[in-house]
C-alpha positions as CSV (number, residue, x, y, z in Angstrom):
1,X,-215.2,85.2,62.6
2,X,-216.7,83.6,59.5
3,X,-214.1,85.9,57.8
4,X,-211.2,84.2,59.5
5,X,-212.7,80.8,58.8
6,X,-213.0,81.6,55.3
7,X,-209.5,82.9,54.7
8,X,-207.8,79.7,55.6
9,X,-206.7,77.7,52.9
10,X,-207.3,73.9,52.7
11,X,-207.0,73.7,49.0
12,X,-203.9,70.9,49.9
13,X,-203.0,68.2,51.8
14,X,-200.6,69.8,53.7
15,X,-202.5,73.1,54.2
16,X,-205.5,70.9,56.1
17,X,-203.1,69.1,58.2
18,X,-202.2,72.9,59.1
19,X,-205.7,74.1,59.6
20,X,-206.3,70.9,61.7
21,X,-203.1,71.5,63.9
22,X,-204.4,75.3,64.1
23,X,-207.5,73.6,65.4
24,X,-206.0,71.8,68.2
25,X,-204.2,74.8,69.3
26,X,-207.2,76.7,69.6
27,X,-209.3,73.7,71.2
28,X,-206.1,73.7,74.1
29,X,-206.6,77.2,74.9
30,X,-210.6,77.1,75.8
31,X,-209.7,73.7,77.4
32,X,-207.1,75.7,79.6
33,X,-209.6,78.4,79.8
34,X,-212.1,76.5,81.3
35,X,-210.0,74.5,83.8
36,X,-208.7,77.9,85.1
37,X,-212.3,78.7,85.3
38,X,-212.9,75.3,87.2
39,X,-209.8,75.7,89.8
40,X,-211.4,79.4,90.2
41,X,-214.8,78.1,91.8
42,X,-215.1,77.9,95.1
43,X,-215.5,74.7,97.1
44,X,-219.8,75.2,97.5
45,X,-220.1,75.7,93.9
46,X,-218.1,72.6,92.5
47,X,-221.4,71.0,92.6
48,X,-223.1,73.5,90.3
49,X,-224.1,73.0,86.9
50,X,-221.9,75.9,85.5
51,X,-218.6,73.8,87.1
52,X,-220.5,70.5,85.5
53,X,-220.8,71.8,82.2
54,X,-216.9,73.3,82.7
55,X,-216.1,69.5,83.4
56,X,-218.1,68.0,80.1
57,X,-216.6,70.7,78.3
58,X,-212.5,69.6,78.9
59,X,-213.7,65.9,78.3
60,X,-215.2,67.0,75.0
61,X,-212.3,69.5,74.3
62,X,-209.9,66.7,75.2
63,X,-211.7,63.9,73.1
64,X,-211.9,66.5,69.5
65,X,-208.5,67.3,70.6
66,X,-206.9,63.2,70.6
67,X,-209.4,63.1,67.3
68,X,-207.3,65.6,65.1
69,X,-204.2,64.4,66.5
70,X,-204.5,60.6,65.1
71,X,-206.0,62.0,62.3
72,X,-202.7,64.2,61.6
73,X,-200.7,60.8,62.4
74,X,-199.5,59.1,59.0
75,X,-200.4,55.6,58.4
């Protein structure tokens, strides 16, 4: 992976408001990753710290997430 990471190209303005959009992309699919794995518990382990952790994660996820987007917002 460091591979991929170090073939993108932020040399520019415009090429790290890409990279950044890339980001939040990638941060939506393992947020909708882990609330399919929330909806997939069942009802006695909602209380579990696996479906905890699955909960902090989407807040995280969603607060990096609103982060790069007012960062890619002009002025």
């Amino acid at each position: 992976m460091n591979n991929f990471l170090d073939s993108i190209d932020v040399s520019t303005r415009n090429r790290r408001r890409e990279a950044m959009a890339l980001a939040i992309e990638l941060l939506d699919k393992i947020r909708h990753a882990e609330e399919r794995h929330m909806e997939m518990s069942p009802l006695n382990m909602q209380l579990s710290w696996d479906h905890l952790e699955a909960k902090y994660n989407i807040d995280a996820i969603i607060s990096a997430t609103t982060g790069l987007e007012n960062a890619l917002e002009p002025f």
